[in-house]
C-alpha positions in Angstrom: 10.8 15.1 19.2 10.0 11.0 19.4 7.1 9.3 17.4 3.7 9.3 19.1 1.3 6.8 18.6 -1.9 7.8 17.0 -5.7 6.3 17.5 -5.2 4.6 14.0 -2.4 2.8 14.2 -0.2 5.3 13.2 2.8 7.6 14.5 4.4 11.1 14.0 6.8 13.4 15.5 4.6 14.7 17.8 2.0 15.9 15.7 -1.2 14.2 14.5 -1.8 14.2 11.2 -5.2 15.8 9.8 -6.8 12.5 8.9 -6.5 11.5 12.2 -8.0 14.6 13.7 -10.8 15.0 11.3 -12.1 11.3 12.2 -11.9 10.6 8.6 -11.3 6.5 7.7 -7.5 6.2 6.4 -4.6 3.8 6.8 -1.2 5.1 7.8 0.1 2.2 5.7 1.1 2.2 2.1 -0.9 0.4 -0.8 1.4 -1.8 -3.0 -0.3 -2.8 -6.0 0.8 -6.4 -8.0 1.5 -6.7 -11.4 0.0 -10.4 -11.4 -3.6 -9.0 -11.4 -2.9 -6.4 -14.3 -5.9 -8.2 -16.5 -8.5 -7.1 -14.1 -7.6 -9.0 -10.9 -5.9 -6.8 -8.9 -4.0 -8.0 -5.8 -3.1 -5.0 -3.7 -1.9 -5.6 0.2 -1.1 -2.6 2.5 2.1 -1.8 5.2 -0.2 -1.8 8.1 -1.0 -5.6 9.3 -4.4 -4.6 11.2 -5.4 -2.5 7.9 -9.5 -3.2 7.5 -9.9 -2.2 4.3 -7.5 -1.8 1.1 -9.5 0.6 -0.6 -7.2 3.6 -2.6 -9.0 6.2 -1.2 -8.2 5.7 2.2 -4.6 5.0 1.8 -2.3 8.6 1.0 0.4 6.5 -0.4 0.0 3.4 -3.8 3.0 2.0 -5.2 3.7 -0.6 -8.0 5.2 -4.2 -6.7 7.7 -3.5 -9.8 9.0 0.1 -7.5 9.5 -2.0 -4.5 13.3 -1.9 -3.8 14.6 -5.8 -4.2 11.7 -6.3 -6.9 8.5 -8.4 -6.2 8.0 -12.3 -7.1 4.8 -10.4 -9.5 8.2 -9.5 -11.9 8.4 -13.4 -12.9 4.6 -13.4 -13.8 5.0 -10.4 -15.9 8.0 -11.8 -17.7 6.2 -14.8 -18.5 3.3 -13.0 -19.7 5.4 -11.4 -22.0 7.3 -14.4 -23.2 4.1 -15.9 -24.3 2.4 -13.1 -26.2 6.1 -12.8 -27.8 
């Protein structure tokens, strides 16, 4: 069965997902959330370029920027964070 495209952006294998049918607000995309704003400023950015809004509740799938495979540039911040309190 090939991917369909879906009202919101997204695709499946030719079925749509609940979200989707329900009219609920989601994101097909996935949340990755950067270690650089661990004191309160959180930078998160989402999978899905023409994603509105980046709030957790909307997205099924959050990941750490240290999970991402071939690391994140937020690793460097952390190190040096820990460096200094060292």
């Amino acid at each position: 069965m090939s991917a369909v495209p879906l009202a919101c952006g997204g695709t499946t294998g030719g079925m749509e997902c609940l979200s989707c049918q329900t009219g609920s607000d989601h994101c097909h995309g996935t949340l990755i959330v950067h270690v650089d704003g661990m004191f309160g400023r959180n930078k998160i950015e989402c999978t899905q370029e023409d994603c509105t809004d980046r709030l957790l509740a909307r997205h099924g799938f959050i990941v750490d920027c240290l999970d991402l495979a071939g690391g994140c540039g937020c690793t460097a911040v952390l190190a040096d964070s820990v460096r200094r309190a060292g």
